[in-house]
Backbone and ligand atoms as CSV (ligand in chain L), in Angstrom:
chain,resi,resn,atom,element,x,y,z
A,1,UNK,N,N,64.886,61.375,0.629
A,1,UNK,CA,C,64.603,61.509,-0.797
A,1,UNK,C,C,65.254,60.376,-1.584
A,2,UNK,N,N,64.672,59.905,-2.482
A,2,UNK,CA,C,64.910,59.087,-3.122
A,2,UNK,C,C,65.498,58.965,-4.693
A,3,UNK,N,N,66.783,59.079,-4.512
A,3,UNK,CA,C,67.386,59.807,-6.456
A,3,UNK,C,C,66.913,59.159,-7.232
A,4,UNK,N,N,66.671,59.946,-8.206
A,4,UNK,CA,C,66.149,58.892,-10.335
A,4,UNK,C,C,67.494,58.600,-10.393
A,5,UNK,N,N,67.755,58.020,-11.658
A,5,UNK,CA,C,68.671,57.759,-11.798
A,5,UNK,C,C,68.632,58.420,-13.352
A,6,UNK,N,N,70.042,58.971,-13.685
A,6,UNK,CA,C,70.176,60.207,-14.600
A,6,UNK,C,C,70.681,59.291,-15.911
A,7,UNK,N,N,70.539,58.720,-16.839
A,7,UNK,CA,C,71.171,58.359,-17.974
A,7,UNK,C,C,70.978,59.475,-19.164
A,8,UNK,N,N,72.070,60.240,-19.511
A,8,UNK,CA,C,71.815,60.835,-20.436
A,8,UNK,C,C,71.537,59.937,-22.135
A,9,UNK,N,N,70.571,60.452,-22.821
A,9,UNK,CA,C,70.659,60.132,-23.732
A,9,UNK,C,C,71.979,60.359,-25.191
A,10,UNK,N,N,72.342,59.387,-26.351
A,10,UNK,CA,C,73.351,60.319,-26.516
A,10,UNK,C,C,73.374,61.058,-27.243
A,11,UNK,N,N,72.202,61.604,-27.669
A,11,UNK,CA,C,72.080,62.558,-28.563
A,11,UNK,C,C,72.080,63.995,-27.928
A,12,UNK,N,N,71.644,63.316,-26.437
A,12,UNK,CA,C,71.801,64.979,-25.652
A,12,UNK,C,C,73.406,65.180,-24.840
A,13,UNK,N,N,74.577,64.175,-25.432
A,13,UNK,CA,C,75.610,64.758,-24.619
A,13,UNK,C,C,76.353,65.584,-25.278
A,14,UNK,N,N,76.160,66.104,-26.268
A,14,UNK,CA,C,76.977,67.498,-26.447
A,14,UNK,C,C,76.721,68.930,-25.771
A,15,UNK,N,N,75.580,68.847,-25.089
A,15,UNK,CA,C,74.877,69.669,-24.369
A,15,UNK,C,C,76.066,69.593,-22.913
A,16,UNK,N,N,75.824,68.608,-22.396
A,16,UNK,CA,C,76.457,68.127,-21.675
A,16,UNK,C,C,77.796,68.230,-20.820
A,17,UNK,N,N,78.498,68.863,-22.219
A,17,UNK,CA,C,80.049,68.880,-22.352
A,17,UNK,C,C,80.709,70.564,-21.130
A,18,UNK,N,N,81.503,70.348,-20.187
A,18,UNK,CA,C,81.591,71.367,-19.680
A,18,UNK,C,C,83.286,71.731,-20.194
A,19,UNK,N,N,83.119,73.390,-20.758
A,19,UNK,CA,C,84.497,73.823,-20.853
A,19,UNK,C,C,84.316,75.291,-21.143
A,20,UNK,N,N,85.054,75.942,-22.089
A,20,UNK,CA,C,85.405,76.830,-22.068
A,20,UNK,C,C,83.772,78.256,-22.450
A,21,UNK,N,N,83.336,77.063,-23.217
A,21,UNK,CA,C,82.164,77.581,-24.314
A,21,UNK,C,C,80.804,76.921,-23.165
A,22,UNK,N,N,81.168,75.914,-22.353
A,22,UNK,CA,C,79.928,76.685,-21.229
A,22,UNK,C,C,80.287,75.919,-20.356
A,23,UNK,N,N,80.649,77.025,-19.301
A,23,UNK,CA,C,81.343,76.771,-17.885
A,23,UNK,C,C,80.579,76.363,-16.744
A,24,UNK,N,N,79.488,76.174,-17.175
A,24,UNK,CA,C,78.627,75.669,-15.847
A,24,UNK,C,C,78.599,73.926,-16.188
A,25,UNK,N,N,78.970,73.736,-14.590
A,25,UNK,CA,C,79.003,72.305,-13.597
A,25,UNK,C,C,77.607,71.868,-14.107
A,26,UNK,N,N,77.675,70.106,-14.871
A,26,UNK,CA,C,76.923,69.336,-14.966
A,26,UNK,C,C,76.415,67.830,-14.113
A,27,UNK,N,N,75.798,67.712,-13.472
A,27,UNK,CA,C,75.173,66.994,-12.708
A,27,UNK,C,C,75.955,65.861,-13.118
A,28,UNK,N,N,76.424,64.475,-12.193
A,28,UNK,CA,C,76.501,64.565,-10.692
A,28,UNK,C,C,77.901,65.543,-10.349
A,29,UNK,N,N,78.300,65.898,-10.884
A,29,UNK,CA,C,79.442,66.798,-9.803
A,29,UNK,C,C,79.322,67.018,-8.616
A,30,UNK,N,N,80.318,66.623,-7.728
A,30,UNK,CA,C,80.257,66.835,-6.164
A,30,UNK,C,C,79.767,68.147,-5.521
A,31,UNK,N,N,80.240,69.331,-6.236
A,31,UNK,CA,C,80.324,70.298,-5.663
A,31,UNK,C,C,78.508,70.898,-5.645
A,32,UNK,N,N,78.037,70.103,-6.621
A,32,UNK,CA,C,76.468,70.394,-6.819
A,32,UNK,C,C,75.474,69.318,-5.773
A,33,UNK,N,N,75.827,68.979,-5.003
A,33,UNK,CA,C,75.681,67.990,-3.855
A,33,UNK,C,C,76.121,68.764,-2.060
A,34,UNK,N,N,76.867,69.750,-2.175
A,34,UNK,CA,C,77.630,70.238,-0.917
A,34,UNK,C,C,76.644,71.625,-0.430
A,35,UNK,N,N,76.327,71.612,0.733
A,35,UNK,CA,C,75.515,72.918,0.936
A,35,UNK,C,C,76.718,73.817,0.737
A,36,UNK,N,N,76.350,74.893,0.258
A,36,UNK,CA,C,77.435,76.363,-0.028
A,36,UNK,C,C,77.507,77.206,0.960
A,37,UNK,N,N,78.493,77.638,1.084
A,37,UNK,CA,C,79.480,78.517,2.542
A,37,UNK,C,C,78.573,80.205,2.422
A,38,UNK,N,N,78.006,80.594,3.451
A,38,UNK,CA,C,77.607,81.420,3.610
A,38,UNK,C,C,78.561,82.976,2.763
A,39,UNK,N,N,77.938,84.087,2.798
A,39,UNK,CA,C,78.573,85.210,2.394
A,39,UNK,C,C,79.080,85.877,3.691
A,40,UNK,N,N,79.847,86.324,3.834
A,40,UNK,CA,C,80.460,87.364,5.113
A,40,UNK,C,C,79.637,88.533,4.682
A,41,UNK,N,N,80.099,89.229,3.849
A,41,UNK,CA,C,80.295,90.430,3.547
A,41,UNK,C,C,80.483,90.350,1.761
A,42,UNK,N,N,79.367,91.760,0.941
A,42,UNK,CA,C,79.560,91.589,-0.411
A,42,UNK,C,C,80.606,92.345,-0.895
A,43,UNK,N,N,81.351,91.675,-1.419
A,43,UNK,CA,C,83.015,92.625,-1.621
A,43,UNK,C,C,83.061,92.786,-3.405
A,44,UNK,N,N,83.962,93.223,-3.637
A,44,UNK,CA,C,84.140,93.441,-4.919
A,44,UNK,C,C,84.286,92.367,-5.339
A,45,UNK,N,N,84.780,91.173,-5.245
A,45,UNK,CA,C,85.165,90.045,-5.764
A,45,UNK,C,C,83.632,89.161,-6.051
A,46,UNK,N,N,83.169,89.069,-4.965
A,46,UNK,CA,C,81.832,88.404,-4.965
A,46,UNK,C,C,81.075,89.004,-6.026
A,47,UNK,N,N,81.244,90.481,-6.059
A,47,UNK,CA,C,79.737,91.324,-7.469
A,47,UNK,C,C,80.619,90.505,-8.567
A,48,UNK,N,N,82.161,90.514,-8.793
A,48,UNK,CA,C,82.404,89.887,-9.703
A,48,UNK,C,C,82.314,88.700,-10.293
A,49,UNK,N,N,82.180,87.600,-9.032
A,49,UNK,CA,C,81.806,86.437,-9.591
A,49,UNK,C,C,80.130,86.216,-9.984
A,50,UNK,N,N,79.264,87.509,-9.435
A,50,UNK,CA,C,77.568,87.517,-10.059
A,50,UNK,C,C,78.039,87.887,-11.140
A,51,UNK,N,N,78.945,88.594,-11.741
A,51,UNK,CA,C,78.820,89.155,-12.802
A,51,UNK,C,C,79.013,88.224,-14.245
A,52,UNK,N,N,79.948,87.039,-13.531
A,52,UNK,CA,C,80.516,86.150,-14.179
A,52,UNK,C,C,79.001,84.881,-14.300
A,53,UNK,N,N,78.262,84.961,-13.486
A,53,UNK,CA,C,77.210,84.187,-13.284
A,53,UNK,C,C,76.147,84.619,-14.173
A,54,UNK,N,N,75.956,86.011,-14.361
A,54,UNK,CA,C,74.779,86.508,-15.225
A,54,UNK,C,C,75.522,86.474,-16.788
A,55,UNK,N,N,76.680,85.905,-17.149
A,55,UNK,CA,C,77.274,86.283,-18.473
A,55,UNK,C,C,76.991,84.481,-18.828
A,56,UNK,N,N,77.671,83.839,-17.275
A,56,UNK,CA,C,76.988,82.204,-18.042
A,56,UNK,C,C,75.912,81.648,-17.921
A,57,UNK,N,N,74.680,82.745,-17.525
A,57,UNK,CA,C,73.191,82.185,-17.154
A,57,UNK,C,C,72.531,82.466,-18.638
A,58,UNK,N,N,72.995,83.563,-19.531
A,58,UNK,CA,C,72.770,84.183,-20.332
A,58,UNK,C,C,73.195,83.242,-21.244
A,59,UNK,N,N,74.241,82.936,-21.570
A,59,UNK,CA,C,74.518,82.213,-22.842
A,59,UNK,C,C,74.009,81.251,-23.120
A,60,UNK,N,N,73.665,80.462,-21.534
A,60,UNK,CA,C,72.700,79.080,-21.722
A,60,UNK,C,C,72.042,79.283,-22.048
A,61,UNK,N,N,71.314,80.681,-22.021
A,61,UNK,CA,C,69.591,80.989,-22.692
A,61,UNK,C,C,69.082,80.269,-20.921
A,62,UNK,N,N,69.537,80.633,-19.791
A,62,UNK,CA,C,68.876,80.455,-18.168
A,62,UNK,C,C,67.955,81.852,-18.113
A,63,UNK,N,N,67.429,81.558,-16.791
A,63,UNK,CA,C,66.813,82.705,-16.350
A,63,UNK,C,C,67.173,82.363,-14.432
A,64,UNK,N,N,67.666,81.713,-14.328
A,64,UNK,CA,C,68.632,81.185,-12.622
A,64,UNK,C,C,69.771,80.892,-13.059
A,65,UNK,N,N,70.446,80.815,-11.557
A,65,UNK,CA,C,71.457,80.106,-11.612
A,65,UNK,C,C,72.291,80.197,-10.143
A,66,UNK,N,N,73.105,79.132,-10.102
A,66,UNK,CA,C,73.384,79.652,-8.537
A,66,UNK,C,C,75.114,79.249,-8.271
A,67,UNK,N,N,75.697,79.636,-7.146
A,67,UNK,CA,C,76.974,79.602,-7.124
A,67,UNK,C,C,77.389,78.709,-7.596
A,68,UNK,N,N,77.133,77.345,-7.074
A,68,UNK,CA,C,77.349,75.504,-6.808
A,68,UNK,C,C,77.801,75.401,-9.034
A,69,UNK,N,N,76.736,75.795,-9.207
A,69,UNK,CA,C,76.797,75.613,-10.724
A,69,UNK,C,C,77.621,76.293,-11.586
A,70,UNK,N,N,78.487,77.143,-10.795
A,70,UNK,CA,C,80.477,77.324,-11.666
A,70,UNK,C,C,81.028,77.186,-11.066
A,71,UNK,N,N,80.798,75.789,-9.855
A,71,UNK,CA,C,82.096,75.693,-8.888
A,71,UNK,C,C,82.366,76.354,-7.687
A,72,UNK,N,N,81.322,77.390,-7.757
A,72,UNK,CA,C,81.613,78.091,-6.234
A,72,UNK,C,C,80.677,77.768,-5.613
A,73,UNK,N,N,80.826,76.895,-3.934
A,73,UNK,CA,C,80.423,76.398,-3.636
A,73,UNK,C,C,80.083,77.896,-2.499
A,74,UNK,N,N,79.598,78.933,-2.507
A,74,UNK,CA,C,79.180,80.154,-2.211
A,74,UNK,C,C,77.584,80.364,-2.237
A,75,UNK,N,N,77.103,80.969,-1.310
A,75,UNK,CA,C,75.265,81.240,-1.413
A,75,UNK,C,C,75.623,82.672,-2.001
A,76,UNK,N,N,75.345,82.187,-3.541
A,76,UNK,CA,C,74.986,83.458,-4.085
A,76,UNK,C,C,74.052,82.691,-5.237
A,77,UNK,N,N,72.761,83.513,-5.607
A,77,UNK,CA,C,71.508,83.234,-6.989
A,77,UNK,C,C,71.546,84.326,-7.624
A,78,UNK,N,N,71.356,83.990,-8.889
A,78,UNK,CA,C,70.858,85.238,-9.838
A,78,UNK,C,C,69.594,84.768,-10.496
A,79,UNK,N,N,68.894,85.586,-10.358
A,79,UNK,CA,C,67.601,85.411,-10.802
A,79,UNK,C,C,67.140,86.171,-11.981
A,80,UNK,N,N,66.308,85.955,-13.114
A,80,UNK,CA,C,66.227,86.964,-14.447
A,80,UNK,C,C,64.793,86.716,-14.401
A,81,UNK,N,N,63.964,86.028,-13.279
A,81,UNK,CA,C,62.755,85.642,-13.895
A,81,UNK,C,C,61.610,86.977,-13.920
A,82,UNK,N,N,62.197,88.152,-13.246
A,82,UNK,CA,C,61.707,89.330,-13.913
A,82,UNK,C,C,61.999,90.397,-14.893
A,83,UNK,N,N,62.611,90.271,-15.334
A,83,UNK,CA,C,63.363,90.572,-16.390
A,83,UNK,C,C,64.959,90.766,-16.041
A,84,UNK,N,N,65.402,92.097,-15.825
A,84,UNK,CA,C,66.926,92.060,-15.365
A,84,UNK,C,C,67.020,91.125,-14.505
A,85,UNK,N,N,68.843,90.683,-14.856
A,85,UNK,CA,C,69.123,89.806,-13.971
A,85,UNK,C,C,69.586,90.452,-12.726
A,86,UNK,N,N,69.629,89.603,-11.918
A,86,UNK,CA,C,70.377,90.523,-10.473
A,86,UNK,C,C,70.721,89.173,-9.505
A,87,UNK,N,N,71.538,89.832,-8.145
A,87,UNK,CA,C,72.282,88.667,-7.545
A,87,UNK,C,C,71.473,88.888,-6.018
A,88,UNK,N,N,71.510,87.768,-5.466
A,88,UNK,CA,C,70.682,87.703,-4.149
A,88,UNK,C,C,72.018,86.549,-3.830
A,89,UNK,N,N,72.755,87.604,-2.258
A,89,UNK,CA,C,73.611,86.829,-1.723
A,89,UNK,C,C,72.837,86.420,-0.469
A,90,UNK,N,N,73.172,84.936,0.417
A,90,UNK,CA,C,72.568,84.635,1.348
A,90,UNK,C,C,71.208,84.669,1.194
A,91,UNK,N,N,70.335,83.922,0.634
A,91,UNK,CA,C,69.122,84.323,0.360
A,91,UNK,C,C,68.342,83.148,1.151
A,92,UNK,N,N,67.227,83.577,1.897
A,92,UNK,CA,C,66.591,82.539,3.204
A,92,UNK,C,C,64.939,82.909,2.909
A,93,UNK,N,N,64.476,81.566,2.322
A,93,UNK,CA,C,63.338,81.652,2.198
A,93,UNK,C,C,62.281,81.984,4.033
A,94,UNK,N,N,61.915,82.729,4.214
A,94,UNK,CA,C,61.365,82.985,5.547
A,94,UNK,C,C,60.016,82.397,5.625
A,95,UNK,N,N,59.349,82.570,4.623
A,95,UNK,CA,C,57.901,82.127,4.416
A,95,UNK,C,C,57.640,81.597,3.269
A,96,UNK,N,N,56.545,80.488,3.261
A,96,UNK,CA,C,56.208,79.879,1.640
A,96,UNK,C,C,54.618,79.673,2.283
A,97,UNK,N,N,53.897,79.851,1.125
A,97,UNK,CA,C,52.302,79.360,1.359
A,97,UNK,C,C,51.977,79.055,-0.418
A,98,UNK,N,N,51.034,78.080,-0.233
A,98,UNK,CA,C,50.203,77.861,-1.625
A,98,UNK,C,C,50.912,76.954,-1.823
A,99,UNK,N,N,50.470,76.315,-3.086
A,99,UNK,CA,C,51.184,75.090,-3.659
A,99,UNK,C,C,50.815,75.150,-5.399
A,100,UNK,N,N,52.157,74.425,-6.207
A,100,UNK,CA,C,51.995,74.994,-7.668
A,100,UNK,C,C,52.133,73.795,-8.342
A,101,UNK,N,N,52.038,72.982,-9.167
A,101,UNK,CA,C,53.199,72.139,-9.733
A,101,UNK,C,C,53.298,72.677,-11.508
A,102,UNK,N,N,55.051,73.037,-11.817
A,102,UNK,CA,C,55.108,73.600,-12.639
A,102,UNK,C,C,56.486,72.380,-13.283
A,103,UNK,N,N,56.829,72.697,-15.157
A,103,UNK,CA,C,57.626,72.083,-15.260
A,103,UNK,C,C,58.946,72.492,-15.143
A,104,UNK,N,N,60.226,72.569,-14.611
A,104,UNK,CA,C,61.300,72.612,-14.396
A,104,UNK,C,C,62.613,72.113,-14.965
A,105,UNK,N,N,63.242,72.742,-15.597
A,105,UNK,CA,C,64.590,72.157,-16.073
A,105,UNK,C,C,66.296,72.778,-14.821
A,106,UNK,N,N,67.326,72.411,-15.527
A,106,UNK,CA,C,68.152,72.463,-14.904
A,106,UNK,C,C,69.518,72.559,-15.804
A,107,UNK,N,N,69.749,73.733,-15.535
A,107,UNK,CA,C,71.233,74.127,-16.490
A,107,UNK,C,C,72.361,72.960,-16.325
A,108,UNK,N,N,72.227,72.624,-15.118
A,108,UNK,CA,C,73.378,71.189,-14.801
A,108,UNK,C,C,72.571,69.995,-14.812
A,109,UNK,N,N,71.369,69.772,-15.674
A,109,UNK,CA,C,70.905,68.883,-16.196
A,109,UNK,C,C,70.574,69.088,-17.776
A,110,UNK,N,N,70.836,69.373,-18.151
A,110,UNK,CA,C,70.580,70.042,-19.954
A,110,UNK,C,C,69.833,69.119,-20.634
A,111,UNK,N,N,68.640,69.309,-20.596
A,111,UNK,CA,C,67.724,68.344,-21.379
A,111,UNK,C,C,66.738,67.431,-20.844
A,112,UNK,N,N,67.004,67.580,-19.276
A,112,UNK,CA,C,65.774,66.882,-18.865
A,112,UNK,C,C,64.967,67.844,-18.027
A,113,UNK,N,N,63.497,67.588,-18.064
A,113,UNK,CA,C,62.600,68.232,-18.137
A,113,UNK,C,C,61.228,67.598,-17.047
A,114,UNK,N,N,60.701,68.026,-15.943
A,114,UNK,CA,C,59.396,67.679,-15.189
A,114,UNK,C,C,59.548,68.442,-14.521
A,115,UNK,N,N,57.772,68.439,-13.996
A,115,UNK,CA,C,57.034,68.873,-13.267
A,115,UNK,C,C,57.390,68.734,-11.825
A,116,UNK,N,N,57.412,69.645,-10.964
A,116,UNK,CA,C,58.028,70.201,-9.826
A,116,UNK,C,C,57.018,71.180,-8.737
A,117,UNK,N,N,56.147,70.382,-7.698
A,117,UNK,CA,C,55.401,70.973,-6.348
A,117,UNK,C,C,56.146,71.790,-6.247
A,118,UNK,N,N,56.017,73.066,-6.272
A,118,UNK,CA,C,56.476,74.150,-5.225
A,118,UNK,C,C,55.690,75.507,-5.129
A,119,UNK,N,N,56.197,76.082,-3.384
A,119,UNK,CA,C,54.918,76.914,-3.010
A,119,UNK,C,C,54.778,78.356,-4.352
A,120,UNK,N,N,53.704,78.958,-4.429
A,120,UNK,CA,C,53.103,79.419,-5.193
A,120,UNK,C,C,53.647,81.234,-4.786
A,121,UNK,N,N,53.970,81.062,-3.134
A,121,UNK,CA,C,54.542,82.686,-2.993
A,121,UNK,C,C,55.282,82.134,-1.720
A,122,UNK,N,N,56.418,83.096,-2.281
A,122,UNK,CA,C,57.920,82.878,-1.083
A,122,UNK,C,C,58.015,85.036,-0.174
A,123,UNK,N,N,58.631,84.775,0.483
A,123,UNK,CA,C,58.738,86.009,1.282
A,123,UNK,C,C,60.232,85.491,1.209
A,124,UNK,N,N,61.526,86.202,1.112
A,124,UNK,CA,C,62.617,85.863,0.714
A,124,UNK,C,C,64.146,87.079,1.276
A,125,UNK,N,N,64.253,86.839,2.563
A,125,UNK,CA,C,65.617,87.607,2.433
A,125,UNK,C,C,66.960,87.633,2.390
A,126,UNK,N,N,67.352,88.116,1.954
A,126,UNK,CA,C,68.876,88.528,1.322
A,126,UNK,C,C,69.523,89.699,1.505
A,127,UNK,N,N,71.053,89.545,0.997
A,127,UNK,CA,C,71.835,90.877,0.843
A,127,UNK,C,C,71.768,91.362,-0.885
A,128,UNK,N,N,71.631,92.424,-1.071
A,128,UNK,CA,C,71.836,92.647,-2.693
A,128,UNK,C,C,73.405,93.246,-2.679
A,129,UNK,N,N,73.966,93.398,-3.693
A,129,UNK,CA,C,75.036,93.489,-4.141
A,129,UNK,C,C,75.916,94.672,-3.574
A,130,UNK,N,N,75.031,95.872,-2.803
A,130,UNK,CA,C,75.796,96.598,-2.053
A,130,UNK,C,C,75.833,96.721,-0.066
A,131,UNK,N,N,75.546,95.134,-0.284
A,131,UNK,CA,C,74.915,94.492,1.193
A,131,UNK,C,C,74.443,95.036,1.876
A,132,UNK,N,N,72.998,95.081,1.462
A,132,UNK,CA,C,71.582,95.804,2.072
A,132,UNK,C,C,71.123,94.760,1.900
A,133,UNK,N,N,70.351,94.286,3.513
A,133,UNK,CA,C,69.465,93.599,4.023
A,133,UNK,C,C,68.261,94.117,3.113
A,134,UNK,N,N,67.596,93.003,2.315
A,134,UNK,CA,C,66.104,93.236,1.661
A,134,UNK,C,C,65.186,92.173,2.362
A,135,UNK,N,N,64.296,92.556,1.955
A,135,UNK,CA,C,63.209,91.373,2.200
A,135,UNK,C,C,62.137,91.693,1.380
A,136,UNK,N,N,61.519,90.515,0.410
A,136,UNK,CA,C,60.869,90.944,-0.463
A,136,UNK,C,C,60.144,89.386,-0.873
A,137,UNK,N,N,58.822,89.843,-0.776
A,137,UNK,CA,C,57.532,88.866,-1.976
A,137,UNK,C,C,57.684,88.077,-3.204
A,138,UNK,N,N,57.617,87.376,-3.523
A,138,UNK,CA,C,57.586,86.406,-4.570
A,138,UNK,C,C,56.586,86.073,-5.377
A,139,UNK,N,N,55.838,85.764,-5.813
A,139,UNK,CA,C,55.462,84.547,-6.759
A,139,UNK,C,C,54.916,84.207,-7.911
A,140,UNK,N,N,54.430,83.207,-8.273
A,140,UNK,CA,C,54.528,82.603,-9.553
A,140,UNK,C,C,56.008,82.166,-10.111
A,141,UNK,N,N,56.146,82.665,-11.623
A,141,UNK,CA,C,57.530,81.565,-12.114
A,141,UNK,C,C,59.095,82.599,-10.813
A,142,UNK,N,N,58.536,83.892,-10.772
A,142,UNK,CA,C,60.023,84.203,-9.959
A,142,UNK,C,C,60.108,83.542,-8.594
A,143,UNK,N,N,58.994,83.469,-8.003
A,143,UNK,CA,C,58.872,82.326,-6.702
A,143,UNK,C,C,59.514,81.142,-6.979
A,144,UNK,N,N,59.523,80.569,-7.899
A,144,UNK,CA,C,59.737,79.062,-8.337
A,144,UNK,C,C,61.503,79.043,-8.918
A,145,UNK,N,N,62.181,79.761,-9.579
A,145,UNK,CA,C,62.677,79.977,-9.639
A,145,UNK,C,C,63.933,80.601,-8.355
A,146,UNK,N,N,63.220,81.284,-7.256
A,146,UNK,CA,C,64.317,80.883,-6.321
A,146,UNK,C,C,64.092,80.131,-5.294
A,147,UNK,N,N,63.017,79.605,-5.439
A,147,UNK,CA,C,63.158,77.931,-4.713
A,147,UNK,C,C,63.997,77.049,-5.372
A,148,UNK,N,N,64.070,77.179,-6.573
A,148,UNK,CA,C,65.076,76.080,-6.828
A,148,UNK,C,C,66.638,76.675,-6.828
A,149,UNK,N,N,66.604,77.331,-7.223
A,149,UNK,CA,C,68.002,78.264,-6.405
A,149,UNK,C,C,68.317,77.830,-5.430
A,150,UNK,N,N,67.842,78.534,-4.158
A,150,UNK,CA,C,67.956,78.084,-2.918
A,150,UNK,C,C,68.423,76.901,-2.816
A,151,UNK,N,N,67.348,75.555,-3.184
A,151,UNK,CA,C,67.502,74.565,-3.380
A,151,UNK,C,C,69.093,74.350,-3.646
A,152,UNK,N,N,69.751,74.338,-4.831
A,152,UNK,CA,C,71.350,74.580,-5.322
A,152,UNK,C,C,71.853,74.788,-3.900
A,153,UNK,N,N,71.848,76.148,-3.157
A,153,UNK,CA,C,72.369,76.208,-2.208
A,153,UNK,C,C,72.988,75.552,-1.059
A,154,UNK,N,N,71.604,74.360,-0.994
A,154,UNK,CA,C,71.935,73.373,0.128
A,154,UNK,C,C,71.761,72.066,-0.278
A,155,UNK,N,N,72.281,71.639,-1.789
A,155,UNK,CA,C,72.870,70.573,-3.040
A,155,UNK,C,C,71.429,69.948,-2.803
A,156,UNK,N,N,70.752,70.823,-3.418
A,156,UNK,CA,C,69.225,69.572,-3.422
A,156,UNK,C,C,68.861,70.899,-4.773
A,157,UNK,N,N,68.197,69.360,-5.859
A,157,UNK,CA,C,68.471,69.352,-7.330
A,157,UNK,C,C,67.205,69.338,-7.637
A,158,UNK,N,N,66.483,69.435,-8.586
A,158,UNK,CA,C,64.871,69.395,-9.045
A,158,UNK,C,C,64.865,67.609,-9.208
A,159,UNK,N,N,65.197,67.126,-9.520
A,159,UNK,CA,C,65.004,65.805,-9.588
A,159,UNK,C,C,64.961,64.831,-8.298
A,160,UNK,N,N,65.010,65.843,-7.293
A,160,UNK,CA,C,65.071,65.577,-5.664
A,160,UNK,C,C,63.861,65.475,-5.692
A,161,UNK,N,N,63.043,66.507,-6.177
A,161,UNK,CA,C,61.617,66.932,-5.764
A,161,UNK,C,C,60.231,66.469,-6.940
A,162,UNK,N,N,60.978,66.054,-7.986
A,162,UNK,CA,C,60.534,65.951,-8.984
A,162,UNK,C,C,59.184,65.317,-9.069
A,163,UNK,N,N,58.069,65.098,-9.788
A,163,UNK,CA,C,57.236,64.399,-9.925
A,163,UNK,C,C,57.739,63.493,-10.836
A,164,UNK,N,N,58.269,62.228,-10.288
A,164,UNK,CA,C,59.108,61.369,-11.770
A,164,UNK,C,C,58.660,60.889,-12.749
A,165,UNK,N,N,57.370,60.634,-12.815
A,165,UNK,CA,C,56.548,60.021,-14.021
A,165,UNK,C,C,56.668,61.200,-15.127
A,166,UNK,N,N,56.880,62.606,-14.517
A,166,UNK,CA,C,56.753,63.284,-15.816
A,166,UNK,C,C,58.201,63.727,-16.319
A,167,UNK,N,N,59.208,63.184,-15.502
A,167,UNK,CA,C,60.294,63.034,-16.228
A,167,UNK,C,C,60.738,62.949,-17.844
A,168,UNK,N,N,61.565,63.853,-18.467
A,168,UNK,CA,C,61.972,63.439,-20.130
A,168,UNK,C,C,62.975,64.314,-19.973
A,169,UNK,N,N,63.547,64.025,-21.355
A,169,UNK,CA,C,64.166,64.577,-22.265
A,169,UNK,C,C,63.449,65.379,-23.631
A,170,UNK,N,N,64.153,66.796,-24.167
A,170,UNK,CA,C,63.512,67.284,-24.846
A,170,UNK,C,C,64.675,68.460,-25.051
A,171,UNK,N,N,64.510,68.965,-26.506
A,171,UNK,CA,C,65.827,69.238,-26.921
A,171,UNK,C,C,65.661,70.820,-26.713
A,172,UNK,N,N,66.359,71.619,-25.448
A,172,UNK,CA,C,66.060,73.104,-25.219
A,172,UNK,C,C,65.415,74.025,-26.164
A,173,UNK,N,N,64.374,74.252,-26.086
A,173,UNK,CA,C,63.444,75.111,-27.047
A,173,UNK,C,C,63.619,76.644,-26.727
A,174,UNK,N,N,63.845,77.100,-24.786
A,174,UNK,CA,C,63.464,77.744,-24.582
A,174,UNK,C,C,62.163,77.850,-23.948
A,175,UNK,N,N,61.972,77.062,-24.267
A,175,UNK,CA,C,59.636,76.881,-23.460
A,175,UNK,C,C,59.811,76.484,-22.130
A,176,UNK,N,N,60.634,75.706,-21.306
A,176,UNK,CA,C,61.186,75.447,-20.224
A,176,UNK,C,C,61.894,76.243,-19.088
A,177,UNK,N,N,61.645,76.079,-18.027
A,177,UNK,CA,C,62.233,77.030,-16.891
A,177,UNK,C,C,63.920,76.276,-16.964
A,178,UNK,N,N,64.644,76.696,-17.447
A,178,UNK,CA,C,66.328,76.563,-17.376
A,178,UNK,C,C,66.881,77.352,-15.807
A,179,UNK,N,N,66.798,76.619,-15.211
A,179,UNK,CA,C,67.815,77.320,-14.209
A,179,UNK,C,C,68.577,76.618,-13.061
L,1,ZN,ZN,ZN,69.272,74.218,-11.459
């Protein structure tokens, strides 16, 4: 794969800024580059750090989000793209068919914005939060949404996959897949 190269504009680096008021890891950070350490076992600590994940997926105005992106370099996603949010630990795409291209943003990219190939329905298993083996159907935007999750998982970024010509900037409306 072949990286873009990221220049933020500077009207979009206050977005940008990582601290107290929004704790999610902004691109290039290392730790958003490192595949993430499997789950053993879902313990109390782990529901707590989803819990901590759905409070900073939320404030961004996300509907994803994944360990790598507060530093825990852990396979855990939360997904909201059906309405409630919820946590999918260890999550292994098993099957993908169809093909989509949709536009895509990125909470650890804040403000840039393209179009993104990906399959149209995922078959997807995981542990949920009281570590029960699921396995469950996908698709459309919640399909797409934990492909790029996943993606996070093993430090590969939408701009990996990107269609680059439709690359921009554009100031979060909300109309955009954030995750
Ligand atoms: Zn992302």
């Amino acid at each position: 794969m072949m990286p873009v190269s990221v220049v933020v504009p500077d009207e979009f680096k206050p977005l940008w800024e990582t601290g107290d008021a929004s704790p999610i890891v902004k691109y290039p950070a290392e730790v958003l580059r490192i595949p993430a350490k499997p789950v053993e076992r879902v313990n109390k600590e782990l529901r707590q750090l989803a819990e901590e994940m759905i409070r900073a997926m939320r404030q961004a105005n996300g509907i994803g989000l994944a360990g790598p992106q507060v530093g825990r370099s852990v396979r855990v996603i939360i997904t909201a793209a059906e309405g409630r949010p919820r946590a999918m630990f260890n999550p292994e795409i098993l099957e993908a068919s169809g093909e989509v291209v949709g536009q895509e943003g990125c909470l650890s990219l804040p403000g840039l914005y393209g179009d993104v190939p990906r399959a149209q329905r995922v078959k997807v298993r995981f542990l949920d939060d009281q570590n029960r083996v699921r396995v469950e159907e996908h698709e459309g935007l919640s399909a797409r949404v934990i492909q790029h999750e996943v993606d996070h998982l093993d430090g590969i970024l939408f701009i990996d996959k990107v269609i680059v010509e439709t690359l921009h900037w554009e100031w979060p409306s909300g109309a955009g897949e954030r995750v």
